[in-house]
PADO-250646 format. One record per residue: x negated, y, z of N, C-alpha, C in turn. Coordinates in steps of 0.05 Angstrom, whole numbers, padded with zeros to 5 digits, always signed. Each point is the difference from the previous one (the first is absolute). Layout:
BEGIN
XYZXYZXYZ...
This chain:
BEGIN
+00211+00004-00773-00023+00003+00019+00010-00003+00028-00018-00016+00017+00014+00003+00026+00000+00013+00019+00012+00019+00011+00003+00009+00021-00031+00014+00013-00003+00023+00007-00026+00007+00013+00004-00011+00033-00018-00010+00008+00003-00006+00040-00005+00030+00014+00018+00012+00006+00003+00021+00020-00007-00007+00024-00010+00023+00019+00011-00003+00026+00005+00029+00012+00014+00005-00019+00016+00032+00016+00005-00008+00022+00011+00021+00025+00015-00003+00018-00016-00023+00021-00019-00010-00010-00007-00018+00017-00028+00009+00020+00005-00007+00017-00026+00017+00024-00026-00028-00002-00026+00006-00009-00018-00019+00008-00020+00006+00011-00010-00011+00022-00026-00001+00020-00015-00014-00014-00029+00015+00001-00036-00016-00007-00014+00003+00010-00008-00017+00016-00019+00000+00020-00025+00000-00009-00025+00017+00006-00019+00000-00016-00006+00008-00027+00017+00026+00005+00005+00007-00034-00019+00023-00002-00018+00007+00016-00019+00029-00016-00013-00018-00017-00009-00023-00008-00021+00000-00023+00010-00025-00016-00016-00014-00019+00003-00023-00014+00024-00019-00002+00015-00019+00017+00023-00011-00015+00021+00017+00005-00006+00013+00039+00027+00006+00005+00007+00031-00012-00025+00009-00007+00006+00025-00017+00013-00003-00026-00005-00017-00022+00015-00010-00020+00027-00008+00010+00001-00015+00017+00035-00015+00006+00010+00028+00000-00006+00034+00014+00010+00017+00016+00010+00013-00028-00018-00004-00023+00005+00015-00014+00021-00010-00024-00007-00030+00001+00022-00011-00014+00025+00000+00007-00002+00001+00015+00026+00000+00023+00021+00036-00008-00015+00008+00007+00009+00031-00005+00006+00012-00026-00009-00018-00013+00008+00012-00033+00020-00016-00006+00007-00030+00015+00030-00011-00010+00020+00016+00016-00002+00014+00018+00016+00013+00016-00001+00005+00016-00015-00021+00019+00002+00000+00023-00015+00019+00019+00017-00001+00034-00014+00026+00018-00014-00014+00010-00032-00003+00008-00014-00010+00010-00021+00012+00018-00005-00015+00024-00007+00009+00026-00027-00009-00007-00027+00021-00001-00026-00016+00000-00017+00003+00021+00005-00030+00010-00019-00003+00019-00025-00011+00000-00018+00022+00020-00040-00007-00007-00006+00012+00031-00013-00008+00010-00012+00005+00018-00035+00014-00008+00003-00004-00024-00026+00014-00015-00029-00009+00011+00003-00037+00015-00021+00001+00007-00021-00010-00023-00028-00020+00016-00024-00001-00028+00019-00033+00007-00018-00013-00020+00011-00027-00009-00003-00021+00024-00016+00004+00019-00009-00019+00022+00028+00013+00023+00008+00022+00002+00028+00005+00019-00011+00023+00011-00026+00004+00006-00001+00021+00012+00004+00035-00021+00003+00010+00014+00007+00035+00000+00028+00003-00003+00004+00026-00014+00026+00012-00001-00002+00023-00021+00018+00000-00018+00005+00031-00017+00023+00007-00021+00015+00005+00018+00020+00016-00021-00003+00008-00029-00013+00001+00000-00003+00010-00037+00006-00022-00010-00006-00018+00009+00012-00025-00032+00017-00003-00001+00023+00006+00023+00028-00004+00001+00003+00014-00013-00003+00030+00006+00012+00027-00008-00006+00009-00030-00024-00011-00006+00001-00004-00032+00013-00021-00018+00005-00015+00008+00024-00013-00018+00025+00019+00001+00006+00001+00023+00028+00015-00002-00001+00030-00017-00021+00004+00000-00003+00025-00022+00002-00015-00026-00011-00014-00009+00009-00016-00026+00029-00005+00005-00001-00009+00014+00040-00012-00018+00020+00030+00002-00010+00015+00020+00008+00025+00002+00000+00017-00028-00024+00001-00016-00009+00013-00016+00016-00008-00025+00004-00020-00005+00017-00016-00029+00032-00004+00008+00011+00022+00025+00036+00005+00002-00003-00030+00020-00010-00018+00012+00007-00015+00019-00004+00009+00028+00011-00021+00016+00011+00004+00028-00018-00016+00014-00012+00006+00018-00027-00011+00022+00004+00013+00028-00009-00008+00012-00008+00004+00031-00028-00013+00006-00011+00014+00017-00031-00012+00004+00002-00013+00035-00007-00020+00012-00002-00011+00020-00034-00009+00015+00000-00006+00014-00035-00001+00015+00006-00019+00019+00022-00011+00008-00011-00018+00012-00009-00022+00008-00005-00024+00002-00018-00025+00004+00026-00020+00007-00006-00020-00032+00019-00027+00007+00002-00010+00025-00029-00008+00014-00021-00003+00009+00018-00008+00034+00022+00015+00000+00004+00002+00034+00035-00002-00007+00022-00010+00008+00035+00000+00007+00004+00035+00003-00015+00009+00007+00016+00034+00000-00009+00013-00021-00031-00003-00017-00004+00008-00024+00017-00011-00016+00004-00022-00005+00022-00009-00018+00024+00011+00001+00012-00001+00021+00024+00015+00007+00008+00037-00005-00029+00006-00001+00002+00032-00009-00008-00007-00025-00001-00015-00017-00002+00008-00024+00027-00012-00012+00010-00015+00009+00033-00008-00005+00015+00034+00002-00001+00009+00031+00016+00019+00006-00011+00028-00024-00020-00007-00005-00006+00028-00026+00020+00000-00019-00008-00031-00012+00027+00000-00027+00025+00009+00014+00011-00013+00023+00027+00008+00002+00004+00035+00004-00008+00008+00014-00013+00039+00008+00011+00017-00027-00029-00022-00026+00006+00015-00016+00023+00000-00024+00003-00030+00002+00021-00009-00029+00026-00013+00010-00005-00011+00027+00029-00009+00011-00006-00020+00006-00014-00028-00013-00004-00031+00006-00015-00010-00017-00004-00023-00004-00020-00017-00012+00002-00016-00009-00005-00008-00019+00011-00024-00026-00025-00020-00007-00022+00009+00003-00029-00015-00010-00021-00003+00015-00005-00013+00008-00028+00003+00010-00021-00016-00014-00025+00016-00002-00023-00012-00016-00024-00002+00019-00005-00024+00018-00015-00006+00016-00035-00002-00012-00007+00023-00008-00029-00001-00016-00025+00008+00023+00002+00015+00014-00015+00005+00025-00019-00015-00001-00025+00001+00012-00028-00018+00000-00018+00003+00002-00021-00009+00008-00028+00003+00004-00019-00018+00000-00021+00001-00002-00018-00030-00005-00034+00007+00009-00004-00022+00020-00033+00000+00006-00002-00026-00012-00017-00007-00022-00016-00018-00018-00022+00001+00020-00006-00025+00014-00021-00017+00020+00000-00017-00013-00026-00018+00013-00007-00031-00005+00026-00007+00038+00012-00027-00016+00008-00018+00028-00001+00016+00022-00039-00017+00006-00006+00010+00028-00013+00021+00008+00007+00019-00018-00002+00029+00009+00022+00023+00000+00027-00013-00005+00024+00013+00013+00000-00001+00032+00009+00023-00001+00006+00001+00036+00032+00003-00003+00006-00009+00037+00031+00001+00004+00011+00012-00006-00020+00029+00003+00012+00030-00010+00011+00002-00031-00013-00012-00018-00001+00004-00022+00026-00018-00001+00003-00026+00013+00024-00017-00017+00023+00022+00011+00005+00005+00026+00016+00009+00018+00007+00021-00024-00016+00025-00011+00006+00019-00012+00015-00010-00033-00009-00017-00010+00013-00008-00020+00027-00017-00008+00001-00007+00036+00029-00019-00002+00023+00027+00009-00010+00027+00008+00020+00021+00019+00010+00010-00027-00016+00009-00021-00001+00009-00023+00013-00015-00023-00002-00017+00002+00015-00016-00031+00013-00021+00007+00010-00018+00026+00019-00010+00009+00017+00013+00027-00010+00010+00015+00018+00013+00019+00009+00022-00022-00017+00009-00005+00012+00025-00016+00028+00000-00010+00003-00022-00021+00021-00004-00009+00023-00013+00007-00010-00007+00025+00022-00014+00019+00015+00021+00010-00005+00017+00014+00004+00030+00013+00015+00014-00030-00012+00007-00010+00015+00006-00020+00031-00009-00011-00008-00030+00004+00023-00015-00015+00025+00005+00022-00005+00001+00033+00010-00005+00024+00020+00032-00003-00014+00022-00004+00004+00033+00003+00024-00001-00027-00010-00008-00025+00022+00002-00020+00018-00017-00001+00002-00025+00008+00023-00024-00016+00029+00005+00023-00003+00016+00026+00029+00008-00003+00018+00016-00015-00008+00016-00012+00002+00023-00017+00007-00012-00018-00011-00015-00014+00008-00018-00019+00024-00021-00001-00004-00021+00020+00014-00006+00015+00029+00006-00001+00005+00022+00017+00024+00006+00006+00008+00015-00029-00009+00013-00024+00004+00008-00025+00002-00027-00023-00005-00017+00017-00008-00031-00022-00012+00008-00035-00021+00009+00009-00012+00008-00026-00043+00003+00013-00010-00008-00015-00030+00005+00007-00017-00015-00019-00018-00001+00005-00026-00006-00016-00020+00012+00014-00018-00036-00005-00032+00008+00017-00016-00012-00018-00017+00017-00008-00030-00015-00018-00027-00002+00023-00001-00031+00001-00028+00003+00020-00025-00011-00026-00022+00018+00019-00025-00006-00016-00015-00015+00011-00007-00030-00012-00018-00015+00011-00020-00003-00023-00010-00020+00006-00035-00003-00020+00003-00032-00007-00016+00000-00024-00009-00031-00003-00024-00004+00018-00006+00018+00014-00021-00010+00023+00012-00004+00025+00020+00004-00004+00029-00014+00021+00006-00027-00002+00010-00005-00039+00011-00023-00005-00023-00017-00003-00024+00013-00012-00023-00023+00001-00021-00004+00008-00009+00023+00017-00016+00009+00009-00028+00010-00006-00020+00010+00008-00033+00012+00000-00014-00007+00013-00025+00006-00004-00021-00009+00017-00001+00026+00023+00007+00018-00005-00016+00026+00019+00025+00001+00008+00029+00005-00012+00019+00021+00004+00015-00019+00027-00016+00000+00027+00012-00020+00013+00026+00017+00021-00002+00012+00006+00023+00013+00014+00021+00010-00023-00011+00014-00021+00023+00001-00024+00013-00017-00016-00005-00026+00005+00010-00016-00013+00024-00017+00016-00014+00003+00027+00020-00014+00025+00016+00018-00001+00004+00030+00000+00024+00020+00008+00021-00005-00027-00017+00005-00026+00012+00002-00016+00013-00034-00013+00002-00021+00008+00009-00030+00003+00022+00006+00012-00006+00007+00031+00026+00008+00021+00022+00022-00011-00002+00015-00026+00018+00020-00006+00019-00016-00014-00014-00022-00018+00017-00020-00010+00031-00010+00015-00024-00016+00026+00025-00004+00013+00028+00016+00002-00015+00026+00017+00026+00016+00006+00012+00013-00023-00005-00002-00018+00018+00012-00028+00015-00029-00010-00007-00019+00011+00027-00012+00001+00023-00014+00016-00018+00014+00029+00022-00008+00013+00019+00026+00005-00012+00018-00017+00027+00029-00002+00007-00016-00025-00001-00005-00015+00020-00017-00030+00016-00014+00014-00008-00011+00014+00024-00010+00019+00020+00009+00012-00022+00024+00022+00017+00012+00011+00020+00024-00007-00013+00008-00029+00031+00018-00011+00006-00005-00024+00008-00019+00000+00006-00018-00027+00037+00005+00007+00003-00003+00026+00029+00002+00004+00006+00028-00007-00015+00017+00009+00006+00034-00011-00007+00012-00028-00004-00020-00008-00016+00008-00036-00024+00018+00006-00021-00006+00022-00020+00005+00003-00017-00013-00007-00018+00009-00026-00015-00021-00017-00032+00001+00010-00013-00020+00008-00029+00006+00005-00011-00020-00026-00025+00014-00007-00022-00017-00013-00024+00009-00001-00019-00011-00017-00022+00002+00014-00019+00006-00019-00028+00020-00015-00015+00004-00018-00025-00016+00005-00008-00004-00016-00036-00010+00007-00017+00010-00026-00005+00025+00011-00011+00025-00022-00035+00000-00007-00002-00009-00022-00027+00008-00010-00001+00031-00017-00024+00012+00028-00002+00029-00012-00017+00007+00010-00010+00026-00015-00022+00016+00005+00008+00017+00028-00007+00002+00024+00007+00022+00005-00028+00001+00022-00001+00027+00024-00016-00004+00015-00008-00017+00023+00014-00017-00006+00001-00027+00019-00020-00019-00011+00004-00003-00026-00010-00014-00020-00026+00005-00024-00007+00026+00000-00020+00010-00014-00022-00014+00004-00007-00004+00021-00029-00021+00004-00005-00026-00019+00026-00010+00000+00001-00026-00008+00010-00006-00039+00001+00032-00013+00015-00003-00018-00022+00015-00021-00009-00023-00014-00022+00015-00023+00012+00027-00020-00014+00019-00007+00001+00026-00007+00019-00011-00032+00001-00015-00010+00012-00007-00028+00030-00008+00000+00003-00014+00029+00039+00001+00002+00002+00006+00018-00016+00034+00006+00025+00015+00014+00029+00012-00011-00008-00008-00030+00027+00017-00004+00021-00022-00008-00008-00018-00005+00017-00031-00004+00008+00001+00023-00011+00008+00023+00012-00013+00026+00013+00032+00017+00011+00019-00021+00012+00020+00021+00034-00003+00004-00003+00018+00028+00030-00008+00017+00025-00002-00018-00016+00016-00017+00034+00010-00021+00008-00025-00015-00015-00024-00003+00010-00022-00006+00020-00017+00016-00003+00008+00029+00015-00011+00023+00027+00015+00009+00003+00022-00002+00022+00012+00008+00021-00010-00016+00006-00004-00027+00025-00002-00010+00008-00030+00017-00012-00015+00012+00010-00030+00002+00015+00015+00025-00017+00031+00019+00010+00003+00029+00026+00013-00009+00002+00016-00021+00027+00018-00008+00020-00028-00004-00002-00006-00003+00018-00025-00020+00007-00018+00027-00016-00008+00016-00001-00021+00025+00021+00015+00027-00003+00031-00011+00018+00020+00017+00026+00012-00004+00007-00002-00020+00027+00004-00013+00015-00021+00000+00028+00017-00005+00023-00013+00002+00008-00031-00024-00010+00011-00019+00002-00033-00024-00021-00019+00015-00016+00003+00010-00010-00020+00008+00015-00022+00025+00001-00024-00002+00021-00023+00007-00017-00015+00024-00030-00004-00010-00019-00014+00006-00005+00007+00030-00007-00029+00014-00003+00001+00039-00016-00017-00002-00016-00001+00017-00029-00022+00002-00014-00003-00016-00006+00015-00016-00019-00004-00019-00026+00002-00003-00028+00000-00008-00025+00003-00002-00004+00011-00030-00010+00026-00001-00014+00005-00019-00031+00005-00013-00027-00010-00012-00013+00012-00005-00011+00008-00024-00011+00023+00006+00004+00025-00026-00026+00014+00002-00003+00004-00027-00029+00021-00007-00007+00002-00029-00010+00018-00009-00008-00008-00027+00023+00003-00019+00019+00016+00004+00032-00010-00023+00014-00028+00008-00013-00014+00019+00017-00024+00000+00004+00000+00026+00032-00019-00008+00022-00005+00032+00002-00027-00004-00005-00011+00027+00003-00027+00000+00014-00016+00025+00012-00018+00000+00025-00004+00022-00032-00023+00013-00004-00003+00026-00012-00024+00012+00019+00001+00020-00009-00033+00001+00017-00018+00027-00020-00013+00005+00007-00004+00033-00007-00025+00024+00007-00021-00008-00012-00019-00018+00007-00024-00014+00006-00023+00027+00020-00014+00002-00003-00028+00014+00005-00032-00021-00022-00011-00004+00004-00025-00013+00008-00015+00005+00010-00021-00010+00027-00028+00002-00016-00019+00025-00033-00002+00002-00014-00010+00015+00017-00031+00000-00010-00013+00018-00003-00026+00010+00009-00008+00026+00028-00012+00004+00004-00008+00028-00004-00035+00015-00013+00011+00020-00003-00039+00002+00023-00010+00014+00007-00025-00002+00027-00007+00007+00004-00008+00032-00029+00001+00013+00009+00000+00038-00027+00015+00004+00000+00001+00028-00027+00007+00016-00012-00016+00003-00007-00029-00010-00011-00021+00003-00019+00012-00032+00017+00006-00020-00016+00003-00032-00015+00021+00007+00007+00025+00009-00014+00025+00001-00027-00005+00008-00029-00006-00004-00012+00006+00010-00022+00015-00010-00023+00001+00006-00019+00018-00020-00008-00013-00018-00007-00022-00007+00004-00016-00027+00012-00001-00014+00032+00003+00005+00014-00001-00019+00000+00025-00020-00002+00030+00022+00000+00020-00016-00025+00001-00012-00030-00013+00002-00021-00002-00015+00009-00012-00027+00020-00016+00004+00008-00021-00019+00029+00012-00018+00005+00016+00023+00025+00020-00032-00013+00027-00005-00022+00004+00008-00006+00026-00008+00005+00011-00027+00003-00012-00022+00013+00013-00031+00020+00003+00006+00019-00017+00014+00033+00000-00005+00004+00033+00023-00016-00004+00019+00010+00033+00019-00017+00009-00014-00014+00010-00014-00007+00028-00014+00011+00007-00030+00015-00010-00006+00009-00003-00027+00026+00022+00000-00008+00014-00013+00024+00018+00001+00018-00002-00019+00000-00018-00018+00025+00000-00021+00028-00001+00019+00024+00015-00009+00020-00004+00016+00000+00016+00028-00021+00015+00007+00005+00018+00012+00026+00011+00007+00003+00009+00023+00015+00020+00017-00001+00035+00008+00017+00026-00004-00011+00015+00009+00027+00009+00026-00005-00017+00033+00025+00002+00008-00004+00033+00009+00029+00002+00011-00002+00033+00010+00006+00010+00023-00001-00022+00016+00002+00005+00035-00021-00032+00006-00004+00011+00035-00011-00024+00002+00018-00025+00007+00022+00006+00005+00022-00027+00000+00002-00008-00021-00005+00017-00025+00008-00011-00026-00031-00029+00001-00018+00016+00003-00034-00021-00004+00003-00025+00021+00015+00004+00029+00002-00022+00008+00023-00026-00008+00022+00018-00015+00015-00024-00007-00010-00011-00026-00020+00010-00005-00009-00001-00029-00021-00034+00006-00013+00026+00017-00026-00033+00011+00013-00018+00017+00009+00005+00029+00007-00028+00013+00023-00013-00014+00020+00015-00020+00027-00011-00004-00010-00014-00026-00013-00004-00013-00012-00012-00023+00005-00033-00002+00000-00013-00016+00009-00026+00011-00021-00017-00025-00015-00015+00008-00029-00028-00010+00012+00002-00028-00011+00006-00010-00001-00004-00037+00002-00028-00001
């Protein structure tokens, strides 16, 4: 039999952990070993309020079953919230090994009935958020050459919605930056990747008929976060999405497409006229930087 995945000894941050995923990651997390910092600002799902209790009740759970917790309150949201919730883990356990960028909030509008306010609040929350975050921990890591970051994005990121228009732009942009930290601590064996979680939680209750709520609870998602956070895991740049019992790897497909052989061929005719050959994905590509996609496309040479 193989091996159980531990994470004794290992310190992990969750942002957004009083309720639904990041309360599951807090708890999964704590029963493989790990000391974990739970952070909630305890607001409602749109960003506004504040309340301690959701923090402070998880940490009574993992407290209660012989694990190790600390409860935190403050807001991804701003470079010094982030930074005091880094300096908690260190305060309390010494440093930081994980971070689980789950933090979030969501106003569901039509288009043209988001206001600035509303994008403004959803990009501070689920892409600054985790930028600040990533900024406050990866020296720590860094200079220990050891880390791990799970960011949470959406398939209303990778494919988008009709309503979810600020949540889908923030949560697209988390993409990005979870891999340009794969990049950037790839030299330190700092591994980033990335979830795209179907689940029940209060973010999502509106939209999730009463028959798979329980097909769709968090506890299906955490083992991919325990596993994505620990040490056997090898994996950097990756995309995962998960719900339901199932884990599934997606990629940013690029296809073999069609090059014309001058700027004289290129014109809009012609691509009217290869349109099968550029959409055809047989032979696909999944590159893993963007130098890799441009030597891929301009360096390509006329079939």
């Amino acid at each position: 039999m193989a091996s159980e995945i531990r994470l004794d000894h290992r310190v992990a941050i969750i942002t957004g952990a009083g309720a639904g995923l990041g309360r599951s990651h807090a708890l999964a997390m704590a029963a493989r070993g790990a000391k974990v910092v739970v952070n909630d600002l305890g607001g409602h799902v749109d960003g506004s309020g504040a309340d301690k209790s959701a923090a402070d009740h998880v940490v009574d759970e993992i407290r209660a079953v012989g694990g190790e917790a600390v409860a935190n309150y403050d807001s991804v949201a701003t470079p010094e919230g982030a930074r005091a919730i880094v300096q908690t883990a260190v305060d309390a356990f010494g440093t930081v090994d994980i971070v689980v960028n789950n933090a979030g909030i969501i106003r569901f509008k039509k288009f043209m009935e988001h206001t600035p306010e509303d994008f403004a609040a959803n990009l501070a929350v689920h892409l600054s958020g985790s930028f600040y975050m990533c900024q406050a921990a990866f020296p720590i890591m860094q200079k220990k050459r050891y880390g791990r970051f799970v960011f949470t994005s959406s398939s209303g990121g990778l494919r988008g919605g009709a309503d979810g228009v600020a949540y889908g732009a923030a949560k697209a942009g988390i993409m990005g930056l979870a891999f340009v930290m794969a990049h950037t601590g790839a030299p330190y064996n700092v591994l980033s990747n990335v979830i795209l979680p179907n689940a029940y939680t209060r973010m999502t209750e509106a939209m999730v008929a009463p028959r798979n709520v329980d097909k769709l609870s968090p506890e299906f998602i955490s083992p991919l976060v325990v596993y994505l956070s620990s040490e056997q895991c090898s994996l950097n740049h990756e995309m995962f999405a998960c719900g339901g019992g199932t884990v599934a790897r997606t990629i940013i497909a690029l296809a073999p497409g069609w090059r014309a052989a001058s700027k004289a061929e290129l014109t809009p005719e012609a691509i009217r006229d290869h349109l099968s050959e550029i959409m055809d994905m047989t032979g696909y590509a999944n590159p893993q930087s963007a130098e890799e996609e441009t030597r891929l496309v301009v360096g390509r040479r006329q079939k």
